[in-house]
C-alpha angles and dihedrals in degrees: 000000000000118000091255104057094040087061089046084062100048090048091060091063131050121256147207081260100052084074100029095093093248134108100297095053096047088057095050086054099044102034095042104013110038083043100051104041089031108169122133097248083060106041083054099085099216123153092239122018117244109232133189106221129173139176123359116352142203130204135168143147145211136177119224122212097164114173116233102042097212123037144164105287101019149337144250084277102054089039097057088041086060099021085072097028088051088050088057090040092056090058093046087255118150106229110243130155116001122185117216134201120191118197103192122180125239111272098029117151126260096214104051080048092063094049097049091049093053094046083062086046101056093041087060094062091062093063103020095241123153131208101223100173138008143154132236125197133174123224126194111266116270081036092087134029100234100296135335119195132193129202143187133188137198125195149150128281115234100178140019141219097039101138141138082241090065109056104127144207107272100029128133123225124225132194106199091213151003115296150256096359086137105060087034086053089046089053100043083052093055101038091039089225113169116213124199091242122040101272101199135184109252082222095152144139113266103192100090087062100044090050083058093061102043087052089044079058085234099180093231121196098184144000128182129164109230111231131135103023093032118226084322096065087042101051095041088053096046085047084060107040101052086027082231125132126234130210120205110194087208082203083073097043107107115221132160118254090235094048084058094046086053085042094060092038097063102017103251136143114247075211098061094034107103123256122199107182093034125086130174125237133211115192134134122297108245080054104066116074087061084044083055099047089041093059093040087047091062097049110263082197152102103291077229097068137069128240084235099053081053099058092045104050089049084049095055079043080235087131137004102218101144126092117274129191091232097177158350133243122242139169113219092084095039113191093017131114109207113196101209099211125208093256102060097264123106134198142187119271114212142183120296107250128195128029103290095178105004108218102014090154 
């Protein structure tokens, strides 16, 4: 192999000196980053970015190792950009100015790192957040399983009082879209597994939605994205929190026809399967139907599919992907979830245990 195509290759992975301070590292983070994610805190170089911030603010973090790095419906980029916008959202937050920290192993591709980079990039763009630092090291391959990033966010809050501590006697519960389509897409990644219909992950950004319910003045208790645990986690740590029991009617609960065929084949809830683009809802009663038509108003769908291919697919009762009002909040059985079933019986839901897709997210 002559010299020069042995550098062309080198330059198409990423290599020990892409994180070692130097030249080419300077020239990953100007040319791809800086590009991708262009705004002027960011472009300033500075060793910590200078923010404007009023009023009450959120701020949280979370790091992201999915395996597999790509999947239907998304990949490892788009999931860490509204996994922490979602986190700010839930807590009415506007999304304004994340950090991000890439640890990337030795060998990686360039090009799956430019696409991961403008998938982040284009999720931004659905709240108008900014990534205004961030950090990038290199680890020796086999350190590192591809790439691992890591982001926080910081935004305003728009409302407050919105806390697992504040579900009420009396509240719906709303789920703002059909369940458990991320863990089913991560399996049938893994498992390559092909399905007759495009099975996707519901990995979105949940901040436009939010916003239309904050502007509707919908009087909301409690919000959680419903990620790791599934419904099941959400609504056992809600129980809890506000010692108030919560009865699901599982007749209500919207799940994909394909997420229940994976379910029976490998014997798992829909309710304890991950979600990554779906969040539960506690408000008053008299308010949820127009929560319900607000949400389904804004899309609680794939980006990849039409509001009328939606419609139409409930219609033919193929999928359930709108939002649906699943239960009510009670207090005689405090701290306990009850899953009403479709013929007349009712059981406790409890907690997923165990480790049902390690590293979903």
């Amino acid at each position: 192999m002559s010299k020069a195509m042995g550098d062309n290759k080198m330059k198409k992975q990423i290599q020990l000196s892409h994180g070692g301070g130097g030249k080419e590292m300077n020239k990953l983070i100007k040319d791809l980053f800086f590009k991708a994610f262009d705004n002027p805190i960011l472009k300033s170089e500075e060793d910590a970015a200078h923010l404007e911030l009023k009023g009450p603010t959120a701020f949280t973090t979370d790091s992201f190792t999915v395996a597999p790095l790509f999947f239907a419906g998304g990949d490892i980029g788009k999931l860490a950009i509204a996994g922490t916008v979602n986190d700010l959202a839930m807590m009415a937050a506007r999304p304004e100015y994340l950090s991000c920290s890439f640890i990337i192993e030795e060998g990686f591709e360039l090009d799956k790192l430019k696409t991961i980079v403008n998938s982040m990039a284009s999720e931004m763009e659905k709240s108008g957040a900014k990534i205004v630092c961030g950090d990038t090291k290199v680890v020796p391959k086999g350190c590192a399983d591809g790439i691992f990033i890591n982001t926080s966010g910081v935004g305003e809050i728009l409302q407050t009082g919105i806390s697992i501590k504040n579900i009420q006697e009396g509240d719906a519960i709303i789920v703002s879209r059909d369940i458990g389509r991320h863990g089913a897409a991560i399996l049938m990644a893994r498992e390559g597994l092909t399905l007759e219909s495009d099975l996707t992950s519901d990995c979105a950004t949940l901040w436009p939605i939010v916003e239309a319910l904050l502007n509707a003045n919908i009087p909301l208790h409690a919000m959680r994205d419903a990620t790791r645990g599934g419904i099941s986690a959400v609504l056992n740590e809600w129980a809890v929190g506000s010692n108030v029991e919560i009865a699901i009617d599982d007749a209500q609960l919207p799940v994909a026809d394909e997420v229940k065929g994976l379910c029976e084949l490998y014997g798992f809830e829909p309710l304890d399967l991950a979600n990554e683009g779906t969040f539960v809802i506690a408000l008053p009663q008299e308010y949820a139907n127009k929560a319900v038509e607000i949400i389904n108003q804004q899309g609680a769908y794939s980006s990849n599919e039409s509001a009328n291919n939606m419609e139409e697919a409930s219609n033919s009762g193929i999928i359930k992907e709108q939002a649906a009002i699943i239960g009510t909040v009670g207090i005689e059985r405090a701290g306990k979830v009850i899953l009403k079933t479709p013929w007349g019986s009712s059981r406790y839901l409890d907690l997923p245990q165990g480790e049902l897709l390690p590293r979903i997210c």
